[in-house]
Structure formats: structure tokens, C-alpha cells
N, C-alpha and C positions, 0 to 999 in steps of 0.2 A: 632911662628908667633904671633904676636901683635895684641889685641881687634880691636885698630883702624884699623889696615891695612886692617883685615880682614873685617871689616866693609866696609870702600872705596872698598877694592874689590867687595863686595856685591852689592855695590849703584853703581858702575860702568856696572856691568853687569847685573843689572836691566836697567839700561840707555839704555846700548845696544840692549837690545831685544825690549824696549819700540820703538826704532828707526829704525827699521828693515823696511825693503821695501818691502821684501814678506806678509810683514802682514797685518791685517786692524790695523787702529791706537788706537782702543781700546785690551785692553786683559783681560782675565779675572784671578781671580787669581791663577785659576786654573793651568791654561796654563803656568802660569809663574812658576810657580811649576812644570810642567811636564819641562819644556826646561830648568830651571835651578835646575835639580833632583840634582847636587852636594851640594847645598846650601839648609840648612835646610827653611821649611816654615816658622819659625819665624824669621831666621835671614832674611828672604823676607822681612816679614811684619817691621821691624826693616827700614830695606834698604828703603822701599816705605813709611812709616812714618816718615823719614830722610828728604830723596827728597818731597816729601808734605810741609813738614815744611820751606822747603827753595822756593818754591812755582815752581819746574821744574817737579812735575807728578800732577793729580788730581786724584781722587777715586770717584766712586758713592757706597756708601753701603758696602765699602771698597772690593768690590769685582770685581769694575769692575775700569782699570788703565789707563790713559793714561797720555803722554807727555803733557806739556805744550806747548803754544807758544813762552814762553822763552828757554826751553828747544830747540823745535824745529826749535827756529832761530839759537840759538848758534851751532847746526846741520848742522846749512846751511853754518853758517862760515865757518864749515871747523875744530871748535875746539874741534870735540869731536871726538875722533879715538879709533881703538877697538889697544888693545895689539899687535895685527898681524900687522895691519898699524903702529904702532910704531916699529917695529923691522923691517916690510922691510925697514923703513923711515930710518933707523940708517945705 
């Protein structure tokens, strides 16, 4: 498995949970950490200083995450789908 892929993986399912509907729209870093326990905490902090940089999450004190409004419009498109919505779509 390839650095990048692995990366996109990371910053996709970062995406996903930032986007979740059961959730409040902040998290902390914590929490991302507990729901995404297969993914080391650095390659988190990698993933959420990835998406920052391209400006689709924000941070306060790097500890606390949320979606953008770019992020969460491209949401509403319609363009952002988890793996599972990909494979029933197929």
C-alpha cells in the first residue's frame, strides 16, 4: 500500500466522520481518535493538516475540528460518498 493512498485514505475518513449527522459539527481530537482507533493519531493530525491546508476542515488549538462550508456544501452536492455508497452505486 502506497504513502499516498494511504494518506487519501486517512483524509477521506476524516471527511466522513467530520460529516456525520449523528454528530454535533465540532469534534474533538480526541474523538476522532477513539472512532478512527485503526488509524494512527499522527496520521490524523497529517489527514486534518492536509484538509486545513486546502481550507475544507478548521481547528481551534488544534484540538478541536470542524468542517468547512466548502466542505459542507460539496456534502450537499451530493459529491462526497463513503466507500459503502460507492459499491452499492456500482
Amino acid at each position: 500500500m502506497s504513502r499516498d493512498w494511504r494518506a487519501r485514505r486517512d483524509q477521506r475518513a476524516v471527511v466522513l466522520q467530520l460529516l456525520r449527522d449523528d454528530h454535533e459539527p465540532t469534534w474533538s481530537r480526541r474523538e476522532l481518535e477513539r472512532e478512527l482507533s485503526d488509524i494512527q493519531p499522527a496520521a490524523i493530525g497529517q489527514a486534518l493538516g492536509e484538509l486545513a491546508a486546502h481550507g475544507l476542515v478548521s481547528t481551534r488549538d488544534g484540538q478541536r475540528v470542524w468542517a468547512t462550508p466548502a466542505l459542507c456544501h460539496l456534502d450537499a452536492l451530493d459529491l462526497i460518498v463513503s466507500e459503502a455508497e460507492r459499491v452499492r452505486a456500482a
